[in-house]
VOPAGU-2260 file (C-alpha; in pm, 1 decimal, decimal comma):
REM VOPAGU-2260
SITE   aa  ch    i         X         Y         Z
SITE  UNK   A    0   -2037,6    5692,4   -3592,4
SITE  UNK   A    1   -1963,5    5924,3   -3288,8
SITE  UNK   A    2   -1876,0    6273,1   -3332,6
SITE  UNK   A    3   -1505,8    6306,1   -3209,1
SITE  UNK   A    4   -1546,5    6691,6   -3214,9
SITE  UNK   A    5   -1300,8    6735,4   -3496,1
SITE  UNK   A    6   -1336,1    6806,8   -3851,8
SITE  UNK   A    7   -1303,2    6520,6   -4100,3
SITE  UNK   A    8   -1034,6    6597,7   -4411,2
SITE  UNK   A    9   -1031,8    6399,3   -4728,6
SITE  UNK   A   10    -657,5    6410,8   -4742,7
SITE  UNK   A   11    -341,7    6563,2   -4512,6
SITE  UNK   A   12    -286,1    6870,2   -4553,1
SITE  UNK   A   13     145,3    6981,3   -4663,1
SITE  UNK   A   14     355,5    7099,9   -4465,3
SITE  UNK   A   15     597,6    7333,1   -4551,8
SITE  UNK   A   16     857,4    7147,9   -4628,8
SITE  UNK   A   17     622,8    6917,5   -4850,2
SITE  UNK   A   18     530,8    7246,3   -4988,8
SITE  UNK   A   19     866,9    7337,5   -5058,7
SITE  UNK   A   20     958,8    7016,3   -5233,5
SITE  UNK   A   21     646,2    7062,9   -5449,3
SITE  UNK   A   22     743,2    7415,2   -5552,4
SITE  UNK   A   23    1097,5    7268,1   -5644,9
SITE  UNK   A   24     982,1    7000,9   -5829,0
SITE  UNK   A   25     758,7    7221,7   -6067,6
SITE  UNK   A   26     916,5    7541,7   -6071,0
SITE  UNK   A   27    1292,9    7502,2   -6035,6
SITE  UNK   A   28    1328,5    7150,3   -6208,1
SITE  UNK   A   29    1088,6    7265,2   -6461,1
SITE  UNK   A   30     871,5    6921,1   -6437,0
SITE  UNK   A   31     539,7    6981,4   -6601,3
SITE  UNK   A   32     324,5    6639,3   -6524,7
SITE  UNK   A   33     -14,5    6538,2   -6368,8
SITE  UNK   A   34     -48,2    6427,1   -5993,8
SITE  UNK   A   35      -7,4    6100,3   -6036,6
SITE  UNK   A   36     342,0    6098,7   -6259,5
SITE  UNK   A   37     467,2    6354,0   -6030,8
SITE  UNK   A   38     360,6    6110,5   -5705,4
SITE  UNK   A   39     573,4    5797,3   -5842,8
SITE  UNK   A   40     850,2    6034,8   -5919,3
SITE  UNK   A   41     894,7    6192,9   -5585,3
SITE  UNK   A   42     829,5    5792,2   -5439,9
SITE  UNK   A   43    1178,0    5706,3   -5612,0
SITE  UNK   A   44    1318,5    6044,8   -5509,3
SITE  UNK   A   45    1258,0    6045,7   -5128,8
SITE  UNK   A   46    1138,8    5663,1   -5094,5
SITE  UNK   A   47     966,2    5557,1   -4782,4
SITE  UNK   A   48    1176,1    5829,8   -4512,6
SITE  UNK   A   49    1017,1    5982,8   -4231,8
SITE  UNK   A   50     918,1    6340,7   -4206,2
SITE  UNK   A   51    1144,7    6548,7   -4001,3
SITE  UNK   A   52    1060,6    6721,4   -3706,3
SITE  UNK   A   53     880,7    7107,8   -3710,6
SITE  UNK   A   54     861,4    7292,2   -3456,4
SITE  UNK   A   55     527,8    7495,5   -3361,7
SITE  UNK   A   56     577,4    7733,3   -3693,1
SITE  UNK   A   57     631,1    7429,7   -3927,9
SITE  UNK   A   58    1013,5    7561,4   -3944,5
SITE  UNK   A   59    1245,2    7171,2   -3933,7
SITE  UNK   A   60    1571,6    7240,4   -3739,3
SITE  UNK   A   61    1866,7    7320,0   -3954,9
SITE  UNK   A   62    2225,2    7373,0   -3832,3
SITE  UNK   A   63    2462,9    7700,7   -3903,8
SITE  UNK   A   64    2509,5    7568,7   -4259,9
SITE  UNK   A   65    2180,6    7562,0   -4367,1
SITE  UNK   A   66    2160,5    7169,3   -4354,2
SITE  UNK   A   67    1878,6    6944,1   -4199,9
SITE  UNK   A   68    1985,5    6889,4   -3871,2
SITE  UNK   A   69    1849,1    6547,3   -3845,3
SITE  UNK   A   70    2022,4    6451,0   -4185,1
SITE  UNK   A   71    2364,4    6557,5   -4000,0
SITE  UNK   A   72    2329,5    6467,0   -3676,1
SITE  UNK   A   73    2106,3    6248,3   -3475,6
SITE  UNK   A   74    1923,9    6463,3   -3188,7
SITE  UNK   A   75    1963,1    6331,2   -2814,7
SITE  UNK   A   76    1741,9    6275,7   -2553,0
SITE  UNK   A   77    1390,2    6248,9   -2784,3
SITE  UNK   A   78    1078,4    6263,4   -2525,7
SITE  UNK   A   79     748,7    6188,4   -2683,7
SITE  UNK   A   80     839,6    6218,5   -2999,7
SITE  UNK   A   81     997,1    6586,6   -2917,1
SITE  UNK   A   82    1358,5    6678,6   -2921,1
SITE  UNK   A   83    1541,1    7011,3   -2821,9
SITE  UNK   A   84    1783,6    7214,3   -3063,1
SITE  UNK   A   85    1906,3    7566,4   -2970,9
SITE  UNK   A   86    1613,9    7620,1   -2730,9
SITE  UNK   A   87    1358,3    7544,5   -2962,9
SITE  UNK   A   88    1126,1    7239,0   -2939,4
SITE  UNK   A   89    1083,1    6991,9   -3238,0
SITE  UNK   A   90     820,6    6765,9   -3254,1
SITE  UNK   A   91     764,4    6507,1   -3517,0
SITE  UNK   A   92     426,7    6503,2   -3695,6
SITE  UNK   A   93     254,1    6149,0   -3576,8
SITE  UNK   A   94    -105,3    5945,7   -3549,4
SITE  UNK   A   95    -235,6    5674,0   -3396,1
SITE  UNK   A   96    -278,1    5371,9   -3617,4
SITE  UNK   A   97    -411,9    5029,4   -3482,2
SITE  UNK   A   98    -204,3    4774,8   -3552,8
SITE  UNK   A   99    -240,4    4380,7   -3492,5
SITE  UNK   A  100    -531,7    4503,4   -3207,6
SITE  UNK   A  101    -223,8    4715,3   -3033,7
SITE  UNK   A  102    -234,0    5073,3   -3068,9
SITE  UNK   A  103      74,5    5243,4   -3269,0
SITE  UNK   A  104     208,5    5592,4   -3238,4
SITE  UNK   A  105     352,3    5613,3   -3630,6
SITE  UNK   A  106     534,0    5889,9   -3761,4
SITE  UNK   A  107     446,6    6073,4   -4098,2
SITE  UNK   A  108     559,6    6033,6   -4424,8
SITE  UNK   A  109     774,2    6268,4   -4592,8
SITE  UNK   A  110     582,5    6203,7   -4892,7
SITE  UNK   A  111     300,7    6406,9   -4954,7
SITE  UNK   A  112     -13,9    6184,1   -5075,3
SITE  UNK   A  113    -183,3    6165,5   -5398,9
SITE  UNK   A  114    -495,3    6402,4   -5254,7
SITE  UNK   A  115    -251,2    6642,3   -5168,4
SITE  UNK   A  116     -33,6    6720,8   -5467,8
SITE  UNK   A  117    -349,8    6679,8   -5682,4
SITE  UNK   A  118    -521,8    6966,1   -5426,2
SITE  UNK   A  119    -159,3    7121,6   -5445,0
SITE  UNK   A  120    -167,2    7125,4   -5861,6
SITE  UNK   A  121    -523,7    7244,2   -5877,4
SITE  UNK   A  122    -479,8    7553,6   -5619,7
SITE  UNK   A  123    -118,6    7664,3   -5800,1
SITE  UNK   A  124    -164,7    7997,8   -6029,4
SITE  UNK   A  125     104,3    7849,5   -6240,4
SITE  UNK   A  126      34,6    7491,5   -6347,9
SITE  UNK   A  127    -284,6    7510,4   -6588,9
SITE  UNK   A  128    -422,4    7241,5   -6767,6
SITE  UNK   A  129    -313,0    7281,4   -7133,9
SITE  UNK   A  130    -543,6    7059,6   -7362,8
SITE  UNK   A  131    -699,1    7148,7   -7682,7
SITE  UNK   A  132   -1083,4    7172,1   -7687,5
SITE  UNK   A  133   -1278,3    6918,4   -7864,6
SITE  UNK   A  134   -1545,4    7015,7   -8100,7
SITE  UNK   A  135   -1751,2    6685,5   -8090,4
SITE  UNK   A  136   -1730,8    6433,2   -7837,9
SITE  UNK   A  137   -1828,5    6159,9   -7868,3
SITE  UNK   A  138   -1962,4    6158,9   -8220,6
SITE  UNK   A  139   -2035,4    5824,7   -8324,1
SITE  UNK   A  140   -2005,7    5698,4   -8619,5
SITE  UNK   A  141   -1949,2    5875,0   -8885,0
SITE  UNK   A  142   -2132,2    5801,9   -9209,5
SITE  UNK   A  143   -2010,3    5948,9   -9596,6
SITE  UNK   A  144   -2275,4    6188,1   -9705,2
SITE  UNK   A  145   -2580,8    6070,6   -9957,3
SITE  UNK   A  146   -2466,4    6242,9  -10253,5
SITE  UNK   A  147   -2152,7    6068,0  -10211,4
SITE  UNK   A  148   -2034,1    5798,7  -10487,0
SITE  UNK   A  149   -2191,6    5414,7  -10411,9
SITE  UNK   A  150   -2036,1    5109,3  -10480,5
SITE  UNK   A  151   -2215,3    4907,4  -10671,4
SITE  UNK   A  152   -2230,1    4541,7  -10527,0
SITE  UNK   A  153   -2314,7    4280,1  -10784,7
């Protein structure tokens, strides 16, 4: 395998707004679940929609109201996957995916993955794991002590 220069990661990394649904989920809807719950329930939530453009602070355009531009309006002249809003450039986050032997510029989900709300959960101060300890595991079988009463089989 030939060495592309760049660093390999297990997972992508959130972006802020990922972030910020994350921290909304947990903290103001009070949601206290595992990585996995919490990924099926954010699937139904936000389904299979694209992630919105950032610009090069990983800020998404919002109008005077505080609303997602792109949810209100659709921007105009898009070049290479970049549009301009009040002088600021917005790009959308996208790879390269290979596709049917043709090669696919594809946007990114606004999803975050599995990897990254479990990375997410385990890096948060707040969320700790809350089980109660267990004093043997894995015991076996457990057998009546000898000075206990016998049956007496006939």
């Amino acid at each position: 395998m030939a060495s592309t220069g760049k660093q390999k990661i297990p997972f992508l990394p959130l972006t802020r707004l990922q972030r910020a649904i994350l921290e909304e989920h947990f903290r103001k809807r009070g949601h206290g679940e595992g990585y996995q719950r919490t990924y099926q329930r954010l699937k139904l939530a936000i389904g299979d929609k694209d992630h919105y453009a950032m610009d090069d602070n990983g800020n998404i355009a919002r109008t005077d109201d505080g609303e997602i531009y792109e949810e209100v309006d659709e921007p105009i002249k898009v070049m290479n996957q970049t549009y301009n809003y009040n002088g600021t450039d917005y790009t959308w986050p996208t790879r390269k995916r290979l596709l049917k032997g043709k090669e696919v510029i594809q946007r990114r989900k606004l999803l975050p993955t599995l990897l990254a709300i479990q990375d997410w959960l385990r890096k948060d101060p707040q969320h700790q794991i809350d089980r109660p300890t267990r004093n043997k595991p894995a015991g076996g079988v457990k057998a009546p002590p000898k000075t206990a009463l016998k049956p007496i089989i006939p």
